[in-house]
CHARMM internal coordinates of N, CA and C (Angstrom, degrees):
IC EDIT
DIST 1 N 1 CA 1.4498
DIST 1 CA 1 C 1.5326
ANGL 1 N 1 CA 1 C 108.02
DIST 1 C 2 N 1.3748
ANGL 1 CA 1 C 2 N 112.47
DIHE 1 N 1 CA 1 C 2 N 118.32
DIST 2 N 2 CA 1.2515
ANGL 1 C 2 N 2 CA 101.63
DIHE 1 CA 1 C 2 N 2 CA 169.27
DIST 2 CA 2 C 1.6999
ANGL 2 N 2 CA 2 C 131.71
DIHE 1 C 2 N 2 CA 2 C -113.51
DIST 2 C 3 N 1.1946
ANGL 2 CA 2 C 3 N 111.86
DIHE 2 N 2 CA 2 C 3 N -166.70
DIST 3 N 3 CA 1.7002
ANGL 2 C 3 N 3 CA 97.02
DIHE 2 CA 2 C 3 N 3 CA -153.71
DIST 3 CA 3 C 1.3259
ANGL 3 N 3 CA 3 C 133.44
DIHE 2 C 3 N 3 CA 3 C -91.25
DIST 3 C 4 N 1.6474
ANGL 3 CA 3 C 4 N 110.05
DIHE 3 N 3 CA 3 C 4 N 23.71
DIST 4 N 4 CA 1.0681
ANGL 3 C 4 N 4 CA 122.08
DIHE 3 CA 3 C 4 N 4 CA 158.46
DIST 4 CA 4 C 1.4201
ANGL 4 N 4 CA 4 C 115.70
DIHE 3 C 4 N 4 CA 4 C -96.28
DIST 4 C 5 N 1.3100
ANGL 4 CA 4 C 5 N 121.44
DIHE 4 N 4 CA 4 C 5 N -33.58
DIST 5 N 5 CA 1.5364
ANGL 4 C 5 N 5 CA 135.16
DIHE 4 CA 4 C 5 N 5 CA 153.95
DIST 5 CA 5 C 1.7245
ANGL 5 N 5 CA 5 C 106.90
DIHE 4 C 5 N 5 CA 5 C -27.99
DIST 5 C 6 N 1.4524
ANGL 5 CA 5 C 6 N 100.86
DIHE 5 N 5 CA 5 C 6 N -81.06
DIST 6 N 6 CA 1.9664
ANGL 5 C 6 N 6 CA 124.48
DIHE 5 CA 5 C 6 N 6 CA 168.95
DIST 6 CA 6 C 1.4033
ANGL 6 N 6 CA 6 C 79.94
DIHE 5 C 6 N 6 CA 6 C -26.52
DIST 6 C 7 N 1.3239
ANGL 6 CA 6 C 7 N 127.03
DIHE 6 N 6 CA 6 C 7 N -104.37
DIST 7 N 7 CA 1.6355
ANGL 6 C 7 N 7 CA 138.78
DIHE 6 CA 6 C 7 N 7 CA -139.34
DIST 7 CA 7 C 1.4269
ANGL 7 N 7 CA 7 C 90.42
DIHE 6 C 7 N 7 CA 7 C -68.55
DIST 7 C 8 N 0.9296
ANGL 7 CA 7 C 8 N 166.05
DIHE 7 N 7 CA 7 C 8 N -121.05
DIST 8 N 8 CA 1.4802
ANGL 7 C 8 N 8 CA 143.22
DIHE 7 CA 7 C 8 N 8 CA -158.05
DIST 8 CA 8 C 1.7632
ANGL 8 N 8 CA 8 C 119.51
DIHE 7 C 8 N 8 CA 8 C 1.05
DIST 8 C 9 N 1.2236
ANGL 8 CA 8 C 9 N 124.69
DIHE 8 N 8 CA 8 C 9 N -65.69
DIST 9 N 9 CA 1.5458
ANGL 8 C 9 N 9 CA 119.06
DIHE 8 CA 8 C 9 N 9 CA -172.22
DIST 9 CA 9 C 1.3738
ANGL 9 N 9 CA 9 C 103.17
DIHE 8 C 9 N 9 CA 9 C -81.74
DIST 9 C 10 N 1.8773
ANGL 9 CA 9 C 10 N 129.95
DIHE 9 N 9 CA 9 C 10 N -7.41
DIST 10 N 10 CA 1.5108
ANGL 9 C 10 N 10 CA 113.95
DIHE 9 CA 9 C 10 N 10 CA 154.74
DIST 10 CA 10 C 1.6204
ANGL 10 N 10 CA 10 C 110.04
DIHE 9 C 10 N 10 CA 10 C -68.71
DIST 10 C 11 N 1.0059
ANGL 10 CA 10 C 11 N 123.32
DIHE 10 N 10 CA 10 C 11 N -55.09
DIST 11 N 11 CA 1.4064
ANGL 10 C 11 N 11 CA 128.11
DIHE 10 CA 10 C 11 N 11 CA -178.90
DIST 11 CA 11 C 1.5452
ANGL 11 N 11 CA 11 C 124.09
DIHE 10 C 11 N 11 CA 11 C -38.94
DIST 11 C 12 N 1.5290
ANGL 11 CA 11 C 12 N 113.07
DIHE 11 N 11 CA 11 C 12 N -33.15
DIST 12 N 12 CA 1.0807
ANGL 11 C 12 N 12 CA 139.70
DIHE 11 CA 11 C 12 N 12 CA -175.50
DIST 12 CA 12 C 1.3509
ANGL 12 N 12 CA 12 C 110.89
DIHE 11 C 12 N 12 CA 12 C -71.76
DIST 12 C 13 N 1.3270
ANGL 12 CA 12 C 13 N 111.37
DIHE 12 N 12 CA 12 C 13 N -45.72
DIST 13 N 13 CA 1.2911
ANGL 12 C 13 N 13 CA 145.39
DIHE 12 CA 12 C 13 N 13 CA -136.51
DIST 13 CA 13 C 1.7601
ANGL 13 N 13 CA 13 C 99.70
DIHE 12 C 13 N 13 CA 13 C -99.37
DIST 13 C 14 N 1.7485
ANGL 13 CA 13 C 14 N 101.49
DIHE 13 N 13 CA 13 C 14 N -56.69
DIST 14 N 14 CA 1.5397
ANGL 13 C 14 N 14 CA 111.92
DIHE 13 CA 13 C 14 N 14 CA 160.94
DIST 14 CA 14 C 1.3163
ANGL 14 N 14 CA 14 C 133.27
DIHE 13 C 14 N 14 CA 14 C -69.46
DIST 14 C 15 N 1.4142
ANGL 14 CA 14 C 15 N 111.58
DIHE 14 N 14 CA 14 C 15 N -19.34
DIST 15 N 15 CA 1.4003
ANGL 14 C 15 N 15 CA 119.53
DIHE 14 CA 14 C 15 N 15 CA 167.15
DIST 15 CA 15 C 1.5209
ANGL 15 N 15 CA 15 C 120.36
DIHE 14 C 15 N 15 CA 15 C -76.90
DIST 15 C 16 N 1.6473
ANGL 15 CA 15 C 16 N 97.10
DIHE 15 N 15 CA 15 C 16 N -40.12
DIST 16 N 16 CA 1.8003
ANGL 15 C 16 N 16 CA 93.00
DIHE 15 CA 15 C 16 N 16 CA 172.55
DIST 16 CA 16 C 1.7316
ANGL 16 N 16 CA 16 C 118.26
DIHE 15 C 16 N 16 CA 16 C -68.08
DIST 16 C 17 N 1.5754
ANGL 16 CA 16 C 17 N 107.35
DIHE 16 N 16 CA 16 C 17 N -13.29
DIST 17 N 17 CA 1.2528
ANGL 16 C 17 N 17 CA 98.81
DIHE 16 CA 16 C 17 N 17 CA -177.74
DIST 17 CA 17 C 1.4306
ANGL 17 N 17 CA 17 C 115.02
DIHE 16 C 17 N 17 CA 17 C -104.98
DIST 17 C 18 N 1.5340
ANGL 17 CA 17 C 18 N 107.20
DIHE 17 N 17 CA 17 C 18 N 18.00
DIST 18 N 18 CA 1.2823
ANGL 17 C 18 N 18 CA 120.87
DIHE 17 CA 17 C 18 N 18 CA 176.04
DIST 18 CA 18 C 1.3028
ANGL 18 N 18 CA 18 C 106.12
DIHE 17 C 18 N 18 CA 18 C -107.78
DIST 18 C 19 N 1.6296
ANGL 18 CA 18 C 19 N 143.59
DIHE 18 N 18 CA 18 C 19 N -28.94
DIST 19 N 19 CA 1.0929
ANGL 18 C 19 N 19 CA 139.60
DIHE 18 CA 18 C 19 N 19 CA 179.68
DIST 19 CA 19 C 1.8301
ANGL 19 N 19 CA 19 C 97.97
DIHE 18 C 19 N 19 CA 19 C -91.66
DIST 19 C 20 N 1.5400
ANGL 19 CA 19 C 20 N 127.78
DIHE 19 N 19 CA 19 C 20 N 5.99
DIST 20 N 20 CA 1.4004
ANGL 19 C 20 N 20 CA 106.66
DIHE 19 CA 19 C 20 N 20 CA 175.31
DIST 20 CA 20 C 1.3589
ANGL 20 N 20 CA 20 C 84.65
DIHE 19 C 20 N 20 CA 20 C -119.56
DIST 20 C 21 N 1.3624
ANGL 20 CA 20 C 21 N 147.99
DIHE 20 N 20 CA 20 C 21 N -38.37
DIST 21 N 21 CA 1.3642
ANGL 20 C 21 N 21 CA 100.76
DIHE 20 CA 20 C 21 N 21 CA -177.26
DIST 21 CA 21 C 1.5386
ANGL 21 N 21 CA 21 C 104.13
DIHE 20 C 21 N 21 CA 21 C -108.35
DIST 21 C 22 N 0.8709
ANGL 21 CA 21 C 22 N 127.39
DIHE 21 N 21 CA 21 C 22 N 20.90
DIST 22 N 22 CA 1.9481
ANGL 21 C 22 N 22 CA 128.72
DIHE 21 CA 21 C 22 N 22 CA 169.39
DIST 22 CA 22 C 1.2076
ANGL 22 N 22 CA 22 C 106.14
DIHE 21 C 22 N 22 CA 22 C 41.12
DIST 22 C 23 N 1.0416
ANGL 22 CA 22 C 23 N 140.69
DIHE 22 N 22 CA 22 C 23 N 18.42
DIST 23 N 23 CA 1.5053
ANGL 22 C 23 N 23 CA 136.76
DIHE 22 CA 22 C 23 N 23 CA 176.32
DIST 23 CA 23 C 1.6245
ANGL 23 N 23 CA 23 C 121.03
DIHE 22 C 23 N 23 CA 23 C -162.79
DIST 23 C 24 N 1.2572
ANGL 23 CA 23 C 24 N 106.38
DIHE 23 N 23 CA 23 C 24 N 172.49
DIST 24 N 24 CA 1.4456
ANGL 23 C 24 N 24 CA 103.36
DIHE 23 CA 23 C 24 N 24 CA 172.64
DIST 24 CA 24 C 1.8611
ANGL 24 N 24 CA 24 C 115.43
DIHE 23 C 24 N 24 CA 24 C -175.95
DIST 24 C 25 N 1.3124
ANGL 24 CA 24 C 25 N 113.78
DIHE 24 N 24 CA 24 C 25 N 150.79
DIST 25 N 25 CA 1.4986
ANGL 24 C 25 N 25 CA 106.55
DIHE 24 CA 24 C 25 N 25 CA -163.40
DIST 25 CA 25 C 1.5873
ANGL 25 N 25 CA 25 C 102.59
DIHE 24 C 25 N 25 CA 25 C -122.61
DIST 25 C 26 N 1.2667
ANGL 25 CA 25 C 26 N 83.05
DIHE 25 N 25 CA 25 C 26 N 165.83
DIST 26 N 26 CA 1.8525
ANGL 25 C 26 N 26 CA 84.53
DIHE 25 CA 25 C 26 N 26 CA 175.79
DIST 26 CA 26 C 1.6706
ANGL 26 N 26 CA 26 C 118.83
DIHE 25 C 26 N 26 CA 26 C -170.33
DIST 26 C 27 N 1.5209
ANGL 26 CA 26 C 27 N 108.89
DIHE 26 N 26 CA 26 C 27 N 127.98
DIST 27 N 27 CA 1.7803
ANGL 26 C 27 N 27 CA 106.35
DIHE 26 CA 26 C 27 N 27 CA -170.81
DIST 27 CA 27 C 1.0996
ANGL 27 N 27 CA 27 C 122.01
DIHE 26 C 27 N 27 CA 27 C -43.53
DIST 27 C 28 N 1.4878
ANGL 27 CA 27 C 28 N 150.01
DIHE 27 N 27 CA 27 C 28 N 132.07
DIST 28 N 28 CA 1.6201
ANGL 27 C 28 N 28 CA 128.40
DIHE 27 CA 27 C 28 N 28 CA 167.92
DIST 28 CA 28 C 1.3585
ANGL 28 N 28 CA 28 C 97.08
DIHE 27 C 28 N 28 CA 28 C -128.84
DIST 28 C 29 N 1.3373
ANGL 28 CA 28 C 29 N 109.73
DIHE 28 N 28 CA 28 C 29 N 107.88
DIST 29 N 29 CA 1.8563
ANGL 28 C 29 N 29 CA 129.71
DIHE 28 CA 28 C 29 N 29 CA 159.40
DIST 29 CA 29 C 1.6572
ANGL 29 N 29 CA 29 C 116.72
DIHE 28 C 29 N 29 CA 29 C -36.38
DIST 29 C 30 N 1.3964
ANGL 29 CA 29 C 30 N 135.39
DIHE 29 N 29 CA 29 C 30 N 106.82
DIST 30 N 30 CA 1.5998
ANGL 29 C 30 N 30 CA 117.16
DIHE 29 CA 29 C 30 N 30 CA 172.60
DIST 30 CA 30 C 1.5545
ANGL 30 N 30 CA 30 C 94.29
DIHE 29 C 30 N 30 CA 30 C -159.33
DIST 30 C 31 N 1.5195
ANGL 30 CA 30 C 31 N 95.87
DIHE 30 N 30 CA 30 C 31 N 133.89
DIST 31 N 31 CA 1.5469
ANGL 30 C 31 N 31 CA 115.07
DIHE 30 CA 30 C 31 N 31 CA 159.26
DIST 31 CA 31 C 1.5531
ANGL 31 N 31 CA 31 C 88.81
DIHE 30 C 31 N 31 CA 31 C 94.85
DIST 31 C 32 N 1.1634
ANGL 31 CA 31 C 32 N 120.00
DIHE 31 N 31 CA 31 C 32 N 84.29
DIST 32 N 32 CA 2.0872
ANGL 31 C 32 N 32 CA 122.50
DIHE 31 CA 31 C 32 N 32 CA 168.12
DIST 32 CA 32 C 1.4405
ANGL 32 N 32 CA 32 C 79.41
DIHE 31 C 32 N 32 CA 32 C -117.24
DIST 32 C 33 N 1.5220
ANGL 32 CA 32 C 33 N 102.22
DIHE 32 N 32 CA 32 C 33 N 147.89
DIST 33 N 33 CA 1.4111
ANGL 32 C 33 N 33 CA 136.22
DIHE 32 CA 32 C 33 N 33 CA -174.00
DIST 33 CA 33 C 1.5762
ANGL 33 N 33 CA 33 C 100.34
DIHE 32 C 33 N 33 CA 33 C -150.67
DIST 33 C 34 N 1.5937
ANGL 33 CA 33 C 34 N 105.70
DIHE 33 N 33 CA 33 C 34 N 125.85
DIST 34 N 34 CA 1.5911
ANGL 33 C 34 N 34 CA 100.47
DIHE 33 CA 33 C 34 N 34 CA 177.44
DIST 34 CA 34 C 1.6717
ANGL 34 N 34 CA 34 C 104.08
DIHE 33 C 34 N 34 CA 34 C -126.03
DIST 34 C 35 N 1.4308
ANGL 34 CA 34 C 35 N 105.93
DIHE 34 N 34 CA 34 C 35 N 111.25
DIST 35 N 35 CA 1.6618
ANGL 34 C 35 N 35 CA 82.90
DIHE 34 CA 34 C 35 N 35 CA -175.73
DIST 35 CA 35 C 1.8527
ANGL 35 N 35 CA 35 C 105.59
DIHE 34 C 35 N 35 CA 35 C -117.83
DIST 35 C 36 N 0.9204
ANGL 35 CA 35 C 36 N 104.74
DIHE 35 N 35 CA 35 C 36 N 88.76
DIST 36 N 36 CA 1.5707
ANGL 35 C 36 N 36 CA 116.42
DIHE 35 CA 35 C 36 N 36 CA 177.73
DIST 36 CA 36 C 1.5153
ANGL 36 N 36 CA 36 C 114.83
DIHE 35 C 36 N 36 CA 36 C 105.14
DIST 36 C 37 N 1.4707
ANGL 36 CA 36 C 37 N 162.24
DIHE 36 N 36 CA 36 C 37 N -116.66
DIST 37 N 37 CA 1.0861
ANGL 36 C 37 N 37 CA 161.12
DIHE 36 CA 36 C 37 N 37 CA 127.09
DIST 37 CA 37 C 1.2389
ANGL 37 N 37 CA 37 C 125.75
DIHE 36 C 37 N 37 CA 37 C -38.35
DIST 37 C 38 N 1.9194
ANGL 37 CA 37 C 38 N 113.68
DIHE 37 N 37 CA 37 C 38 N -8.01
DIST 38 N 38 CA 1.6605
ANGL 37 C 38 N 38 CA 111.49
DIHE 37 CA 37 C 38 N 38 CA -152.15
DIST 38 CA 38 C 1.9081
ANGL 38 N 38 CA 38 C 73.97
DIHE 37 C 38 N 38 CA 38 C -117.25
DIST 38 C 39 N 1.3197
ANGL 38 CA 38 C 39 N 106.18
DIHE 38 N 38 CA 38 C 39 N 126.34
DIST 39 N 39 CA 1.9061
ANGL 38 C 39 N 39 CA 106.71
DIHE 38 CA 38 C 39 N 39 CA 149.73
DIST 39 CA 39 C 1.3948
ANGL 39 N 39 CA 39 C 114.97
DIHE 38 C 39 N 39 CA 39 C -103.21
DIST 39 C 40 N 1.1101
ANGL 39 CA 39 C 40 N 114.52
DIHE 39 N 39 CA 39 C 40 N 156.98
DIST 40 N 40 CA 1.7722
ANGL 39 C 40 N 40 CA 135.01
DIHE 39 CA 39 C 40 N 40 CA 176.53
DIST 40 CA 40 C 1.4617
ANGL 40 N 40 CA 40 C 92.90
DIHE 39 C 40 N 40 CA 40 C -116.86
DIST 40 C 41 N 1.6286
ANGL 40 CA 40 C 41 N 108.64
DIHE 40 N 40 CA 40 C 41 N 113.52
DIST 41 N 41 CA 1.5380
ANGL 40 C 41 N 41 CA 99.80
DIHE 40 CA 40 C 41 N 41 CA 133.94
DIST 41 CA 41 C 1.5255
ANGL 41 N 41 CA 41 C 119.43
DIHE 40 C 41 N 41 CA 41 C -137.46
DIST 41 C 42 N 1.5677
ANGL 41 CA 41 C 42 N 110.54
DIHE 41 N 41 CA 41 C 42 N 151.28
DIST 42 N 42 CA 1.2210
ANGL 41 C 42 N 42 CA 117.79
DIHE 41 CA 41 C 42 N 42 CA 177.11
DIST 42 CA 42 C 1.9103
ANGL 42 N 42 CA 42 C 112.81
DIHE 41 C 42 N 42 CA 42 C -78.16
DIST 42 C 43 N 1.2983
ANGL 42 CA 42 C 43 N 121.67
DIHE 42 N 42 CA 42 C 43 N 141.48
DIST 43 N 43 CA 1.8029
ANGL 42 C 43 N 43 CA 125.28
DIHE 42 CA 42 C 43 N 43 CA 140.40
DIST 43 CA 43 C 0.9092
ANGL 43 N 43 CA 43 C 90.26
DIHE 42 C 43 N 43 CA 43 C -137.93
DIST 43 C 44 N 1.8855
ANGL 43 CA 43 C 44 N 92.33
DIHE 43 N 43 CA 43 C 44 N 140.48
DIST 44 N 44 CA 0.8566
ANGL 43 C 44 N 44 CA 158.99
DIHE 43 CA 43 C 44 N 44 CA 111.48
DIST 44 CA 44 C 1.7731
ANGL 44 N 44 CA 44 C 142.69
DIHE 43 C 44 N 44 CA 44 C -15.86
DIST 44 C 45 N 1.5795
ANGL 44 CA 44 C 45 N 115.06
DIHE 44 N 44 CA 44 C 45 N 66.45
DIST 45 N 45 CA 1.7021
ANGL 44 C 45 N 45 CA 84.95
DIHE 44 CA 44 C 45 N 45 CA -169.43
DIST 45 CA 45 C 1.6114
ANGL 45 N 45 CA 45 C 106.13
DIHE 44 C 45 N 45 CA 45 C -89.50
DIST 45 C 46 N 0.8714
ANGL 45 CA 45 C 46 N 111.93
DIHE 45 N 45 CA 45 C 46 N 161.85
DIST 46 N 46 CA 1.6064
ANGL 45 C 46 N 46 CA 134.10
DIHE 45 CA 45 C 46 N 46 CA -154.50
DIST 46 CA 46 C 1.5897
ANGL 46 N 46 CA 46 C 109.60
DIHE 45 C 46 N 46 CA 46 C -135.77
DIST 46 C 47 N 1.4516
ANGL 46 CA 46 C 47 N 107.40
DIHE 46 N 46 CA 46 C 47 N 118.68
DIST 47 N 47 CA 1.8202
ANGL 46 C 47 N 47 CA 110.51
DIHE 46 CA 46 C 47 N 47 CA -163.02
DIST 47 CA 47 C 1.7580
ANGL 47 N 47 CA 47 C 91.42
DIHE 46 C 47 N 47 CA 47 C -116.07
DIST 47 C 48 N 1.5592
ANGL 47 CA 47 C 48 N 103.96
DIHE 47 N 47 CA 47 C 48 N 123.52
DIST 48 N 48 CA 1.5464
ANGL 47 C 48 N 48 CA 108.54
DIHE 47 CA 47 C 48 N 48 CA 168.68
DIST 48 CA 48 C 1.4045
ANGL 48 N 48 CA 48 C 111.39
DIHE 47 C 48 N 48 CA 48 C -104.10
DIST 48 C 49 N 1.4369
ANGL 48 CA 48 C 49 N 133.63
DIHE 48 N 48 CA 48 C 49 N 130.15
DIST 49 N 49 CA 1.4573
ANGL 48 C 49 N 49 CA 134.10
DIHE 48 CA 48 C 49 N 49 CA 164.70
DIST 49 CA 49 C 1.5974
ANGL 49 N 49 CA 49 C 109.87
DIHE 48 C 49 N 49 CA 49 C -98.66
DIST 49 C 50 N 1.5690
ANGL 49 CA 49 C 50 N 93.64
DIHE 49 N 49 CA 49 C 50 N 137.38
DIST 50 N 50 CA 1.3390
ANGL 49 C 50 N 50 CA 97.96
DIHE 49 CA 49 C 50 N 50 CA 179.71
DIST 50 CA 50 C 1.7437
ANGL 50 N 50 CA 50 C 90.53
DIHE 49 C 50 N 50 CA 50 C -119.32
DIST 50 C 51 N 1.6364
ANGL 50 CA 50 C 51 N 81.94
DIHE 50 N 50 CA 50 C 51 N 132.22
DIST 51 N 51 CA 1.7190
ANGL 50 C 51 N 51 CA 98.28
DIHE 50 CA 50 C 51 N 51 CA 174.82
DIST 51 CA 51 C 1.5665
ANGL 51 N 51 CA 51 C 109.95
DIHE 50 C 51 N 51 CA 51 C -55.71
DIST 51 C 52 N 1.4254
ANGL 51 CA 51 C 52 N 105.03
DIHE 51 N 51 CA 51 C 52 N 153.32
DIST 52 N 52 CA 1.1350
ANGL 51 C 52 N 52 CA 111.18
DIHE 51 CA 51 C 52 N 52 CA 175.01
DIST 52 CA 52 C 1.7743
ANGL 52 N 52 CA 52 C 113.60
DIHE 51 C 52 N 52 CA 52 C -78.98
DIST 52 C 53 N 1.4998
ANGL 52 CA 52 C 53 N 132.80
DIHE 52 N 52 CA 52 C 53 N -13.63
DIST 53 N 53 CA 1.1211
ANGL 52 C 53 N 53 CA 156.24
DIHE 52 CA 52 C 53 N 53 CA 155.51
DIST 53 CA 53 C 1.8724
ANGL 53 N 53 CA 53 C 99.93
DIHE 52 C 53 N 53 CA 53 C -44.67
DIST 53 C 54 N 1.3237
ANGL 53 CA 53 C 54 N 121.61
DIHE 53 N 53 CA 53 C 54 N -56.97
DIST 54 N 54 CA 1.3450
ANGL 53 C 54 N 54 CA 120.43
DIHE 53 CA 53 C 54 N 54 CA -155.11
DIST 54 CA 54 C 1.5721
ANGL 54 N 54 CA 54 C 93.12
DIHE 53 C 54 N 54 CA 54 C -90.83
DIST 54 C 55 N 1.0256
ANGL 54 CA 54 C 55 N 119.29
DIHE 54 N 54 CA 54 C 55 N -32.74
DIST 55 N 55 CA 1.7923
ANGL 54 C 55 N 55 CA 105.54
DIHE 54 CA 54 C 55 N 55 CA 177.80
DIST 55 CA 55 C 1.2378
ANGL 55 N 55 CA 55 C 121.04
DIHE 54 C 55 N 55 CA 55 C -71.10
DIST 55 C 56 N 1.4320
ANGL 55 CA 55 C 56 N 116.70
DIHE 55 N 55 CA 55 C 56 N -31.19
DIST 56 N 56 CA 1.4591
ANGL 55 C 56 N 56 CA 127.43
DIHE 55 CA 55 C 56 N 56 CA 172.92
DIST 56 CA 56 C 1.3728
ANGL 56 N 56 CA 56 C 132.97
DIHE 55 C 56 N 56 CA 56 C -64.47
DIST 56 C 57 N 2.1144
ANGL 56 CA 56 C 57 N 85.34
DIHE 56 N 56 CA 56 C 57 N -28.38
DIST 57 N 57 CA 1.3688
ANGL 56 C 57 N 57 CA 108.52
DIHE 56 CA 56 C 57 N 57 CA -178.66
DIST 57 CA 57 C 1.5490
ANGL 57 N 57 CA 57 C 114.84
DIHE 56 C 57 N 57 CA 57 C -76.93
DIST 57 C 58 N 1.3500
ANGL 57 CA 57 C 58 N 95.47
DIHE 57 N 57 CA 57 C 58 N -32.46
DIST 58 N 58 CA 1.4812
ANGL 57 C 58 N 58 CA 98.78
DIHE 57 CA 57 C 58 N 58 CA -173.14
DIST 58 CA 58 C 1.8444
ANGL 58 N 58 CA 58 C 120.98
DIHE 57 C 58 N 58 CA 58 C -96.43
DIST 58 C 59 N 1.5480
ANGL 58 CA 58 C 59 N 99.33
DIHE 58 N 58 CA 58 C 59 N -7.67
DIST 59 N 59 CA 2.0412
ANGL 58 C 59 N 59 CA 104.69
DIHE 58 CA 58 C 59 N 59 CA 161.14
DIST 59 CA 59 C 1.3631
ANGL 59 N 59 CA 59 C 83.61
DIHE 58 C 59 N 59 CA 59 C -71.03
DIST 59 C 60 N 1.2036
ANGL 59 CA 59 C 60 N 139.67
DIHE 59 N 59 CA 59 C 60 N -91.88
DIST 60 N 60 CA 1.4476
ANGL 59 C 60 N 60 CA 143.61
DIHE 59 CA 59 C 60 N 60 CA -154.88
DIST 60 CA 60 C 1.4724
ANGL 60 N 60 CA 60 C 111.85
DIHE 59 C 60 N 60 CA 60 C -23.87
DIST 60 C 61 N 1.9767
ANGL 60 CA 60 C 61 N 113.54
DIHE 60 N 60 CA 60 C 61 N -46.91
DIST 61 N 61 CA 1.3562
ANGL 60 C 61 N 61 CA 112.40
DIHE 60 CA 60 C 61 N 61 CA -167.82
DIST 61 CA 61 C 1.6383
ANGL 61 N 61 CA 61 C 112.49
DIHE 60 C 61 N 61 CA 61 C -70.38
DIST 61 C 62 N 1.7972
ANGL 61 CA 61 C 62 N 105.45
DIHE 61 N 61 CA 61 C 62 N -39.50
DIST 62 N 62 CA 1.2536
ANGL 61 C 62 N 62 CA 129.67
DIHE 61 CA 61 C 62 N 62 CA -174.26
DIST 62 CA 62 C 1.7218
ANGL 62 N 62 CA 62 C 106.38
DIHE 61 C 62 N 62 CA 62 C -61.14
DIST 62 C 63 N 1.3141
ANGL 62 CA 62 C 63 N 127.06
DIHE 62 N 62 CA 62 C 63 N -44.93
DIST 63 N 63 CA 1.3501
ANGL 62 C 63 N 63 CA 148.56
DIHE 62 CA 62 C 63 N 63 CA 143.54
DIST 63 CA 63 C 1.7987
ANGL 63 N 63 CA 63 C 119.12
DIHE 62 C 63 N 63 CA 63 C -14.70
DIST 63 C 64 N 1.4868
ANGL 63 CA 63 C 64 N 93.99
DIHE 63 N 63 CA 63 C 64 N -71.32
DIST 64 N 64 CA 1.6482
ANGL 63 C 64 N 64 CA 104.08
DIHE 63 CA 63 C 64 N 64 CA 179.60
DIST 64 CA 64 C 1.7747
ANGL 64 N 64 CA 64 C 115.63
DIHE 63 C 64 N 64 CA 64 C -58.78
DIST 64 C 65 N 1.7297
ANGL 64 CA 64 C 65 N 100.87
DIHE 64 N 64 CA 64 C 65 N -43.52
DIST 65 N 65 CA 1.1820
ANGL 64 C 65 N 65 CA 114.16
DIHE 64 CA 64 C 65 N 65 CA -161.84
DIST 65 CA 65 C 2.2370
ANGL 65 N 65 CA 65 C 93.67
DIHE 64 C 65 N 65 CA 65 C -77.81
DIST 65 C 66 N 0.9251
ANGL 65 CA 65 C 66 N 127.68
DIHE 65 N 65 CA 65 C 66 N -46.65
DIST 66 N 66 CA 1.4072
ANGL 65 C 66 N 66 CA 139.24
DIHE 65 CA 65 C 66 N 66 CA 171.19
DIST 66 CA 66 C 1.8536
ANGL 66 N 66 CA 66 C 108.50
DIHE 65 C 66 N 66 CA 66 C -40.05
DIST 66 C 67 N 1.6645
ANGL 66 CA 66 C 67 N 83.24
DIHE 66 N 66 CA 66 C 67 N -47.57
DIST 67 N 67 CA 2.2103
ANGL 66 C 67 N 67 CA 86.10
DIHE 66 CA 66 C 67 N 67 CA 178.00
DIST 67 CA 67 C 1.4732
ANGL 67 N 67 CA 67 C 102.95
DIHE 66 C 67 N 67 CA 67 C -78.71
DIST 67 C 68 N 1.0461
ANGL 67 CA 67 C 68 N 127.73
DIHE 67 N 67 CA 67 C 68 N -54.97
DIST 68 N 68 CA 1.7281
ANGL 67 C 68 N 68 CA 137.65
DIHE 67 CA 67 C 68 N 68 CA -179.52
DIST 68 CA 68 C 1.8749
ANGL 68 N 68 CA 68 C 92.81
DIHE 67 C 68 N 68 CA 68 C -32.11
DIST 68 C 69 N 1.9217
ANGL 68 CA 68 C 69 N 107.56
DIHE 68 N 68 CA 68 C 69 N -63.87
DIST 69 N 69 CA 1.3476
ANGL 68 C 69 N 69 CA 89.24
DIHE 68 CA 68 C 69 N 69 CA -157.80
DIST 69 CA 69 C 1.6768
ANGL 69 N 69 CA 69 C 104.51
DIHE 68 C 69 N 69 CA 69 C -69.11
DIST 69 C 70 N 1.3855
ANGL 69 CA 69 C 70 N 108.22
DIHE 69 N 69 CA 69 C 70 N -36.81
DIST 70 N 70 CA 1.6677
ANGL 69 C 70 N 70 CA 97.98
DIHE 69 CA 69 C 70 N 70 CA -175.12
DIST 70 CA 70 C 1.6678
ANGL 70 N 70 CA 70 C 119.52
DIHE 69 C 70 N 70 CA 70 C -55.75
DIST 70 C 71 N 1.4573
ANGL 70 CA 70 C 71 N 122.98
DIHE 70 N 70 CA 70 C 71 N -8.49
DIST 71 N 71 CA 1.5035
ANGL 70 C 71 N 71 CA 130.09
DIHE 70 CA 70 C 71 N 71 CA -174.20
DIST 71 CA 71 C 1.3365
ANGL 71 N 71 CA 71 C 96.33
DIHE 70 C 71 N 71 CA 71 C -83.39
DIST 71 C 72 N 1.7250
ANGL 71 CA 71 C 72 N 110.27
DIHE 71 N 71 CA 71 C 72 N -57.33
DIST 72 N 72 CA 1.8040
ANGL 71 C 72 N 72 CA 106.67
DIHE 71 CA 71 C 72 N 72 CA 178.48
DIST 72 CA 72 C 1.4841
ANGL 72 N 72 CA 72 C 115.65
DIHE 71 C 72 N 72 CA 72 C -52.13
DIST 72 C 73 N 1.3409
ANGL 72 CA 72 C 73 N 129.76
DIHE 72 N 72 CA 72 C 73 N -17.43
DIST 73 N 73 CA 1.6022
ANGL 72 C 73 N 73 CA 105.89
DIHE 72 CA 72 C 73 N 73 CA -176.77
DIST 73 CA 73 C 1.1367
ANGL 73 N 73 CA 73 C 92.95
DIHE 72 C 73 N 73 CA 73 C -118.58
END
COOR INIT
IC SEED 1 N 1 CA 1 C
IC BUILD
């Protein structure tokens, strides 16, 4: 298998899991303050949307690039 094959069925693979769950979150640490034995820290959760345009866009891209490599060999 070579690595346009590989990078084709990730693409595929990330796009389908971008048009089923359209989103995704993630902790972000900011503002720790330590004043003597006691620390403060803040998280942050943080919500990313992925268009429904870019997941579609990218089975399709992952798609083209998957037929391209199977035509070259």
């Amino acid at each position: 298998m070579n690595i346009f094959k590989i990078v084709g069925v990730i693409l595929i693979i990330a796009g389908a899991l971008g048009l089923i769950y359209g989103k995704f979150s993630y902790t972000k640490e900011s503002k720790e303050t330590k004043m003597g034995p006691i620390e403060l820290t803040i998280k942050e959760q943080q919500m990313v949307d992925i268009p429904y345009w870019v997941g579609a866009g990218t089975v399709v891209f992952g798609s083209l690039i998957l037929l391209f490599a199977m035509k070259r060999d």
